[in-house]
N, C-alpha and C positions, 0 to 999 in steps of 0.2 A: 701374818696375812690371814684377814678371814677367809674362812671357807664358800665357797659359790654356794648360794642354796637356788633350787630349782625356784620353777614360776610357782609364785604364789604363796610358799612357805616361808612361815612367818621366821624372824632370826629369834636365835636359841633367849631362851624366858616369855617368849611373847607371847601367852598362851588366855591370858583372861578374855573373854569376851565381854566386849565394854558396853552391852547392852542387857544382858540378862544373868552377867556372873558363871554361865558355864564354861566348862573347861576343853583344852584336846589342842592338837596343834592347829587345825581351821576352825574353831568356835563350833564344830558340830557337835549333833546331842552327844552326851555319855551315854555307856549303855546303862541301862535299866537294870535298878538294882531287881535281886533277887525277888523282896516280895512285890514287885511289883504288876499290877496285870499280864494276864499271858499273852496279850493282845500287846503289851508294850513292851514284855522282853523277845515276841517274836518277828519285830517290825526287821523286815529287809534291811539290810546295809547294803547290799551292792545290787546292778542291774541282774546276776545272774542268781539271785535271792527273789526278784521279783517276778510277783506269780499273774498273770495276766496282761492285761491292753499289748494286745502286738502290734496293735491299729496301730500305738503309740509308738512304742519302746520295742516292738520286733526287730529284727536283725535287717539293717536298710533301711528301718525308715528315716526318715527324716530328722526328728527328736533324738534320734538312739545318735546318727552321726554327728548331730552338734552336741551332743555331751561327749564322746567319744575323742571328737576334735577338740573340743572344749573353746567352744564358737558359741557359746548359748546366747542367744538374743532375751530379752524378758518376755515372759509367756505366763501365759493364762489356762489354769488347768483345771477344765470346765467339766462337774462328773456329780456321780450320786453319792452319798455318806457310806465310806467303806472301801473305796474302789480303788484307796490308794494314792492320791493326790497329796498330801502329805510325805508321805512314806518317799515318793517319789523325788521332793523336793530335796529331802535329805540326802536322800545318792546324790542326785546332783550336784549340791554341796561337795560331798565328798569326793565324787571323783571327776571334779574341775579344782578342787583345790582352792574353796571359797569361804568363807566366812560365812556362816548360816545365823545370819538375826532372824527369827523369827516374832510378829505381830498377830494379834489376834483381832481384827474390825471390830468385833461383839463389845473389848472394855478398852480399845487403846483409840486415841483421837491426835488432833493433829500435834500437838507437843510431843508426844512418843515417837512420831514419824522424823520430826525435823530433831530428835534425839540420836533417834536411828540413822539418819543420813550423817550428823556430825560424828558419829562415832563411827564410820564407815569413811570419812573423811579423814577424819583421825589413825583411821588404821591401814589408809592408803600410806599414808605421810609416813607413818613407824614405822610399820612392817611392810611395806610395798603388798598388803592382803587385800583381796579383793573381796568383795560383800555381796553375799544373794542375799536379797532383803524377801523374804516368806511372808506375806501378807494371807490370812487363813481369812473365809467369809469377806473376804472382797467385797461381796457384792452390798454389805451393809453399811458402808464408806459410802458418805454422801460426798456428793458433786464437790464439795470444797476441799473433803479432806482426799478425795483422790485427785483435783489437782494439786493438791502440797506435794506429791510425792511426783509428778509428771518432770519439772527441771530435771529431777539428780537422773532418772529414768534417761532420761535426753541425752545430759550430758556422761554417762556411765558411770557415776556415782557410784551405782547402786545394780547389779538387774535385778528386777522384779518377776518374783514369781509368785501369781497372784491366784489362788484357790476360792472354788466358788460355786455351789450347788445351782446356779440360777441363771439363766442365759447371759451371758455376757451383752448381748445386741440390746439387751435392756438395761443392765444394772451395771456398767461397766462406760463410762462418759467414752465420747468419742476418740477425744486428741491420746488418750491412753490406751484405747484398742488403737487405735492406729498404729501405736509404736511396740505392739506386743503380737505374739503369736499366739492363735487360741489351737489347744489341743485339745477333743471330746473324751473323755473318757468313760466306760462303759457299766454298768455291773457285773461283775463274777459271773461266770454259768458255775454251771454245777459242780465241773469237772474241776475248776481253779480250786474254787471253794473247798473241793475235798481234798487235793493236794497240798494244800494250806493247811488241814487239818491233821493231814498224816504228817505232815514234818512237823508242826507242834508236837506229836506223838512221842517223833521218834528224836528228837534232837535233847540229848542229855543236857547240855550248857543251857540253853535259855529255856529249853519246853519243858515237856512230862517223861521224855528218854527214861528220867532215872527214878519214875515212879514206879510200882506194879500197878499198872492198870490193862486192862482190855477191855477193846472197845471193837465190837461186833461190825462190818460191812453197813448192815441195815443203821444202826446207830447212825454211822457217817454220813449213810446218805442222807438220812431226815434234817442232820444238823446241815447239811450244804444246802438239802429247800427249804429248811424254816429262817438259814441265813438272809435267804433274798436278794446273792448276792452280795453280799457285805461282810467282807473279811472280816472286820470288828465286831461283829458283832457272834458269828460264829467260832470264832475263837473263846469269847466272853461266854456261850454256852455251851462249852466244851469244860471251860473252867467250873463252870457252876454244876455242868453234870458230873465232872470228876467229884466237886468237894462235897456230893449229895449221894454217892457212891459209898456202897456199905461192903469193908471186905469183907470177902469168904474166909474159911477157915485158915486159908492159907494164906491169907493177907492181901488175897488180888482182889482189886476194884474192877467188878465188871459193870460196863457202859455198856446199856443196850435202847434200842428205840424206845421202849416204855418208858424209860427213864428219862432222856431226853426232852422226850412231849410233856412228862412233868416239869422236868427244869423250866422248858423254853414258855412254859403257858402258853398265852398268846400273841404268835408273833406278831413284832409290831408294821403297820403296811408303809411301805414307802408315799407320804400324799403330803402334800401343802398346801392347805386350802388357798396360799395366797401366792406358790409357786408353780415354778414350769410343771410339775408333776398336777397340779390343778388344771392347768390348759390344757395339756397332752390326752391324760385320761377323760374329757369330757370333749376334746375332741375327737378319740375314737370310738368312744359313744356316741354323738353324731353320723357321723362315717358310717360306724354299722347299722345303725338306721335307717342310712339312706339306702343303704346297699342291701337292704334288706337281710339282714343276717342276725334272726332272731338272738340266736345263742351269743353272738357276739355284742351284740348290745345288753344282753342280761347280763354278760360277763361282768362290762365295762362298768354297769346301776351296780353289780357288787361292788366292785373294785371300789366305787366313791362313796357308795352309804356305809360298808364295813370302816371306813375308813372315817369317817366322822363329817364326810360330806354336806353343806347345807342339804335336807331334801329340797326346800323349796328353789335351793338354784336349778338342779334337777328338773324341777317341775314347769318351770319357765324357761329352758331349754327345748320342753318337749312341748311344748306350746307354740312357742317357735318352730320348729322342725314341722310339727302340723300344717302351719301355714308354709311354709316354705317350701318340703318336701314333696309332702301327701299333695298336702291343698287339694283343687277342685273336683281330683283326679278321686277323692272320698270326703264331701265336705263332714260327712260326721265326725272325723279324724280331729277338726278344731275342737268341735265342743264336747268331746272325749277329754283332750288334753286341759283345754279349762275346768271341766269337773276333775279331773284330778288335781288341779292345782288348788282346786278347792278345798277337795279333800285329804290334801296333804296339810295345807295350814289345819283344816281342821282336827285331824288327830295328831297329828305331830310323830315322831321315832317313839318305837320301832314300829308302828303298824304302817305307820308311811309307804313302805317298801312295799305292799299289797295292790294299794291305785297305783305306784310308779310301775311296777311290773306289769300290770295288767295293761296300761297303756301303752310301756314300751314292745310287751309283745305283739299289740294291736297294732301300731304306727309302722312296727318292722315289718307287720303284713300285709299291711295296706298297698294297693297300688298306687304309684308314685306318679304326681308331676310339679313341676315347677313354673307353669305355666303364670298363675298371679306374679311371680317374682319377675319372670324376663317381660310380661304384662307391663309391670309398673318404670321397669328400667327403660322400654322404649317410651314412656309417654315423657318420665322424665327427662331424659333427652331431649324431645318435643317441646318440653317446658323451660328446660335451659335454652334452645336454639329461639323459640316466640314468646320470652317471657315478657315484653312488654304490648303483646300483641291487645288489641281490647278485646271485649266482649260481644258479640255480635248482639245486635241491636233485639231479635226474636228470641233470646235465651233471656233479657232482663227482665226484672220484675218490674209492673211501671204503677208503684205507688202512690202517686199525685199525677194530677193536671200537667203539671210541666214536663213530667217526664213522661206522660202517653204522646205529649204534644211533640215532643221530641224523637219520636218514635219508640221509645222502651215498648217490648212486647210485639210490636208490631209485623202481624206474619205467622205468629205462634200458632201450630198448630197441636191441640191439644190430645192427646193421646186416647183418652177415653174414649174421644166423638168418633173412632176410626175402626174399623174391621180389625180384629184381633187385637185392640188396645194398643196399636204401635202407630204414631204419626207417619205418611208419607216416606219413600226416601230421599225426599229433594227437602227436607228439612234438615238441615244441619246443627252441628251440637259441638263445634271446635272454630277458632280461627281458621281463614281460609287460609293462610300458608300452614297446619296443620293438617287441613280434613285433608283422610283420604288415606292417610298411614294409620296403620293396620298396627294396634300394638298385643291383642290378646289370639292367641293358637291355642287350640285345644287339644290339649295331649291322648295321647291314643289309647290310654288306661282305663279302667274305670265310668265312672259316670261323664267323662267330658268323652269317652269315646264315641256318644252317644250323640254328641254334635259336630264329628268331625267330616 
């Protein structure tokens, strides 16, 4: 009589993964051999390995108790590079008792997928094993190839857990966010970061435990701020500080902040000119503008130009913002902002940063209104509710005979011929189910306070 095996475990031999050739009793990773990066022999195995998102994975939430219960729905783990999405999938894996195929969007297309699915079908059938299908960069899976994988999703094929630096409400088709759960995930603070570091330190099996090294308080902290929040990445210059590390007499490697800032050079900024980190940071450069907050808008022109930012999107941001924000409230504020867009195409990086600066400190201190913008929104309105309205008869031009005969012009009273160059006020200048609403207020700022 066979032996009962629990949910999930596969029966005795059944161990290849029929997608990527690795090995274990649920298709999860092996560990990491030896030489392998320290970033990959020191990836978490289990939830109580994992160092951060409590959003996520805190004791209660939500996430923590469908893997607990091993209830997982397919979900979506929505985060920055480093923060563990990955990492995350694999526990899961592991302590549901599932089959981890892992795909990569970046070189796999939709034959991999409907590979993945039959050999997940195939391994229901054998081994009663259930398949988390790990799709990494999600978001680079076009419309086609992420409906290929929506049936097996549906019908529990497969659950999908699908990784993804970039909004899902964009890059992620409907009918498959519908049927997933999206979790946000965060980046490191400081304090993750550096306990990630100390237990690389100190764990003889997969870390540096069984090295002589010493590494100084100050050291750890810089690597936790030059990390950026990204475990991978500070672990990776922890590696390179150790193997740049000259012993002492006694054979201890000391790791100290100097050395570190040599290692790390220059860290690299988290930005994608054509991702959420592109929105986000230029719209709280906005924001601080409006809000007048010098410092905080200088902050946000570093953040995008260190970062390899168009200047001239920059530059046409604050061009906009001029009109928008400032506007009447300092009309110099426009033609500010178009000489700098001037003079940014014309010198180009790095001296760019000199007109953007000086603009954006300008704009941030300008006094503000918005007054053309709600202007143009109530006319437009106006213009949607009488758009078939004509033209009244004294506004037209009456270029021939026929059209004076018809009354084009007739009535117009000409501006010039009148005391302070303003026609009458019984002259009108809108259809008459328009005249009479009021679309421009003059804000209390600046030069329009001057006409309130």
């Amino acid at each position: 009589m066979s032996p009962v095996r629990k949910r999930g475990e596969p029966p005795p031999g059944v161990q290849r993964d029929l997608l990527t050739g690795l090995t274990g009793a649920a298709g999860q990773w092996a560990p990491a051999s030896a030489d392998a990066p320290l970033a990959a022999r020191m990836r978490p195995r289990d939830l109580d390995e994992f160092v951060g998102q409590p959003q996520v994975v805190g004791p209660g939430r939500p996430l923590r108790r469908m893997i607990e219960r091993d209830e997982l729905p397919s979900i979506v783990l929505w985060g920055p590079p480093g923060s563990g999405k990955t990492t995350l999938a694999a526990i899961i894996a592991r302590r549901t008792q599932r089959h981890f195929a892992r795909l990569s969007a970046v070189s796999s297309g939709v034959a991999d997928l409907r590979q993945a699915v039959a050999d997940a079908q195939e391994r229901r059938r054998v081994a009663g094993l259930r398949t988390l299908l790990f799709i990494d960069e999600l978001h680079r899976f076009n419309r086609a190839q992420q409906d290929a994988v929506l049936p097996y999703v549906e019908d529990g094929t497969v659950t999908l857990i699908g990784a993804t630096t970039e909004n899902p409400s964009f890059y992620v088709v409907a009918p498959l966010l519908s049927r997933a759960r999206v979790f946000r995930l965060e980046l490191l603070g400081a304090d993750d970061v550096r306990a990630i570091l100390q237990r690389a330190l100190e764990d003889r099996e997969r870390g540096l435990g069984g090295q002589p090294i010493a590494v100084d308080g100050t050291a750890l902290d810089t690597l936790a701020a030059l990390a950026g929040g990204d475990a991978r990445a500070a672990l990776n210059m922890l590696e390179l500080a150790v193997a740049a590390a000259v012993p002492d007499p006694d054979g201890m490697k000391q790791v100290t902040r100097e050395l570190v800032e040599q290692s790390a050079q220059h860290p690299t900024l988290l930005y994608d000119r054509e991702g959420d980190a592109h929105y986000d940071t230029i719209s709280a450069f906005i924001k601080s503008l409006r809000d007048s907050s010098v410092d905080g808008a200088l902050y946000w022109l570093a953040r995008m130009l260190e970062a390899g930012e168009d200047p001239l999107f920059v530059a046409r941001r604050l061009v906009i913002l001029a009109a928008e924000d400032v506007g009447l409230a300092d009309p110099q504020a426009l033609l500010l902002a178009v000489a700098c867009q001037q003079a940014v195409h014309f010198l180009g990086m790095p001296e760019a940063h000199l007109p953007l600066s000086e603009t954006t400190i300008y704009l941030a201190r300008a006094p503000k209104s918005n007054s053309a913008l709600t202007a143009y929104a109530r006319a437009a309105a106006d213009v949607e509710r009488t758009r078939n309205d004509a033209v009244p008869l004294h506004l037209r031009n009456a270029v021939t005979g026929l059209m004076r005969g018809m009354g084009y012009g007739a009535g117009y009273q000409y501006a010039h011929e009148h005391e302070g160059h303003r026609p009458p006020p019984s002259q009108t200048h809108r259809p008459p189910s328009a005249e009479g609403n009021r679309y421009y207020e003059p804000g209390a700022l600046g030069d329009e306070a001057r006409e309130r």
